[in-house]
N, C-alpha and C positions, 0 to 999 in steps of 0.2 A: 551617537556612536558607542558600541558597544568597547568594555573595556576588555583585559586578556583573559578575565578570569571565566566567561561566558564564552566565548571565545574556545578557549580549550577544554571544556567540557564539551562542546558541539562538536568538536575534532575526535574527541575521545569517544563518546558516543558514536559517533558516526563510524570511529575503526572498530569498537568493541561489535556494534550489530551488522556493517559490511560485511568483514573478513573474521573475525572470532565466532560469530553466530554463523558463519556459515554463507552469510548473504551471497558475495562472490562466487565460493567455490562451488555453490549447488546452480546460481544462475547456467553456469559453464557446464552443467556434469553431462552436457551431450560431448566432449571434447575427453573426458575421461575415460574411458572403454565403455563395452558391451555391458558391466555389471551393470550400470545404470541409464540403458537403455529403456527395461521396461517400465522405472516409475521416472522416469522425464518429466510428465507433467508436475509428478509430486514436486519433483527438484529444484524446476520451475518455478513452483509457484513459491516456495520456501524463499527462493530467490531474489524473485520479483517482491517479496513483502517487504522482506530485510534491506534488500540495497537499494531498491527504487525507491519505495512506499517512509523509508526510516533513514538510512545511513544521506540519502541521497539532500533531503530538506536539511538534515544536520551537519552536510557539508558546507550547503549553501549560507547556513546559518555561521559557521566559522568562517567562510570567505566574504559574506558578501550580507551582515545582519541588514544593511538600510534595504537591499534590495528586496529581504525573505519576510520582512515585517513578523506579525505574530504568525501567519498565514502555516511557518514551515512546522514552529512547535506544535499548532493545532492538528495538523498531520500526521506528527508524532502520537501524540492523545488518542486522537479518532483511531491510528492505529493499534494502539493499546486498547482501544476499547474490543475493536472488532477482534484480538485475539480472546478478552474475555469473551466475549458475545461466542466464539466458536469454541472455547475450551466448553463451556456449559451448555453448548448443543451438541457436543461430542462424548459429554460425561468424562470428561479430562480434565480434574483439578489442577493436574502438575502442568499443566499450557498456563496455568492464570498466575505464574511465577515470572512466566516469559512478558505475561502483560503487567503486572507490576512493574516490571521492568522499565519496559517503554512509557511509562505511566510516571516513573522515578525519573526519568533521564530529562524527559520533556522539563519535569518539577527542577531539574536542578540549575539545568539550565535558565531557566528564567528567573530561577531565584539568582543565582549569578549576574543576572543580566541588571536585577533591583529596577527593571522597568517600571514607571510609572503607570496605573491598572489606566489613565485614559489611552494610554498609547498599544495597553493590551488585550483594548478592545475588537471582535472582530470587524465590528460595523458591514455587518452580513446582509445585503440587500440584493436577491439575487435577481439577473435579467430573464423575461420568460421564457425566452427561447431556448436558455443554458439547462434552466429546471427543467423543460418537457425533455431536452436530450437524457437528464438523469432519471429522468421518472420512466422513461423508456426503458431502462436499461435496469430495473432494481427489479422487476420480476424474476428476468432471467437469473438475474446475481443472486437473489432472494435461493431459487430455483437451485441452483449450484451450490449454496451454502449449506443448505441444507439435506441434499442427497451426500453433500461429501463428509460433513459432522456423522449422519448416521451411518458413512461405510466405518468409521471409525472402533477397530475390535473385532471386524467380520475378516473372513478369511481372503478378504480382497488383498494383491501385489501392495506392499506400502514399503517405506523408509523410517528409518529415525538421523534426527540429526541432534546432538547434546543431551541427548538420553529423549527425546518427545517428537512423537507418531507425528508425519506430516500432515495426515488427514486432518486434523482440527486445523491444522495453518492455512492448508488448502481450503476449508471453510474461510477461516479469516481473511483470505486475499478478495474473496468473492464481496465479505462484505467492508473490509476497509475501500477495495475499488467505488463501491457506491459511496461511503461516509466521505470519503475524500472528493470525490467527483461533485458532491453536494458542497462540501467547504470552498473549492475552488467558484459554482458556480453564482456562490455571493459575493465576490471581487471583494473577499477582504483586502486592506494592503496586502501587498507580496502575493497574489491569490494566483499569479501565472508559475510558483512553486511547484505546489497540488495538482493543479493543471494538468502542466508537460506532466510530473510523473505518472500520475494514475493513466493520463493518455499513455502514452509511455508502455507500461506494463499492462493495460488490457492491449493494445497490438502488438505487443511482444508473444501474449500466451495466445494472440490468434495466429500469428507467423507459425509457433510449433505446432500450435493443433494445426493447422492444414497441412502441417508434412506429415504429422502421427496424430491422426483420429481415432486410431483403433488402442492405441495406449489408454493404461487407466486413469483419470482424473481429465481425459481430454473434452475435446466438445467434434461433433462431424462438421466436414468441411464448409455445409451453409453457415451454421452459425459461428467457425471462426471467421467466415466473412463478413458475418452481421458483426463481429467485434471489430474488425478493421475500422469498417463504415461508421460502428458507432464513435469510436476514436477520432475521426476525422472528425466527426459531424461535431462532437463535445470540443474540439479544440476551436473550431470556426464561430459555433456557436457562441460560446463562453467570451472571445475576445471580439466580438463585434456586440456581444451585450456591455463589455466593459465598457466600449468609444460611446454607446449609446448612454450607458451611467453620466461619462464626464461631457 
């Protein structure tokens, strides 16, 4: 049982990059007016990083540590990673402040937490059927990451949110979706965290691209249905490799 002082960094972490970083208020920015109609997707995905991918494991991590195992801070990590990973395929240093960040928070809280390293093991053993659903799915994410790092600085429709161009985040979601999708599909303890959200947020961003495919950072209507599918198929997949683990 975690004590309060892990505990309320998980809380705080989790309000600082929900609603201070913007998580919240940009998942929502189709409810804000027409200014921010045409980068939806950008907003989107700013969104979908911070409050599903970050704020949402570090809730679970303040409510509910026996249930979130190491599984939610890993999440945290691999998200930090994948903002580095897209700040330097976007040639955006000032993004790798944003990944320290996440990078810090994961660190503090565990250090708070004075976990014992056997209990902060991930004991990563994934079922095959979980991995071919992600392996499936890492071209296209690959594919996205990388067209949306290099719009980054062209005269393409973009936002900022805290002073940093959405396009490197929009890369980052493309690839934390896969790094998390992979952590989830080795049933670490707590691995139904990473799970629901990366499901979660890749059929979230196929719901708006099939209303607006013609927006920029979107995808056309086939392949936000091949996102749906693949969401279901990862969710199915993943938890009847788990029953086959135990």
């Amino acid at each position: 049982m975690l004590t309060a002082a892990p505990r309320i960094a998980a809380a705080l972490g989790a309000i600082f990059w929900g609603f201070l970083f913007f998580g919240l208020l940009d998942l929502f920015a189709f409810l804000q007016g027409d200014e921010f109609h045409a980068p939806l997707l950008l907003e989107t995905g700013w969104g979908l990083l911070f409050l599903f991918l970050v704020a949402a494991p570090l809730v679970v991590v303040a409510a509910a540590p026996a249930y979130a195992g190491v599984s939610a801070l890993a999440e945290v990590v691999a998200v930090g990673l994948a903002v580095a990973i897209g700040a330097l395929l976007s040639g955006s240093p000032r993004h790798l402040i944003a990944s320290a960040g996440l990078l810090l928070t994961a660190g503090l809280v565990a250090a708070f937490a004075n976990t014992s390293p056997a209990r902060m093991r991930l004991d990563w053993r994934p079922s095959w059927p979980a991995l071919a659903v992600v392996l499936a799915g890492v071209g296209p994410l690959a594919y996205y990451a990388w067209t949306a790092a290099r719009t980054t600085g062209t005269s393409t429709i973009t936002d900022d949110s805290v002073g940093l161009d959405h396009w490197p985040v929009q890369s980052a979601v493309a690839i934390a979706a896969a790094l998390v999708a992979l952590l989830a599909a080795g049933h670490p303890r707590g691995w139904r965290v990473p799970m629901w959200t990366v499901a979660a947020s890749v059929a979230w961003f196929g719901v708006v691209a099939l209303a607006e495919p013609d927006l920029v950072g979107s995808v056309n209507r086939g392949w936000a249905a091949a996102m749906l599918l693949w969401a279901a198929a990862f969710v199915v997949a993943t938890s009847r490799g788990a029953r086959s683990r135990s």
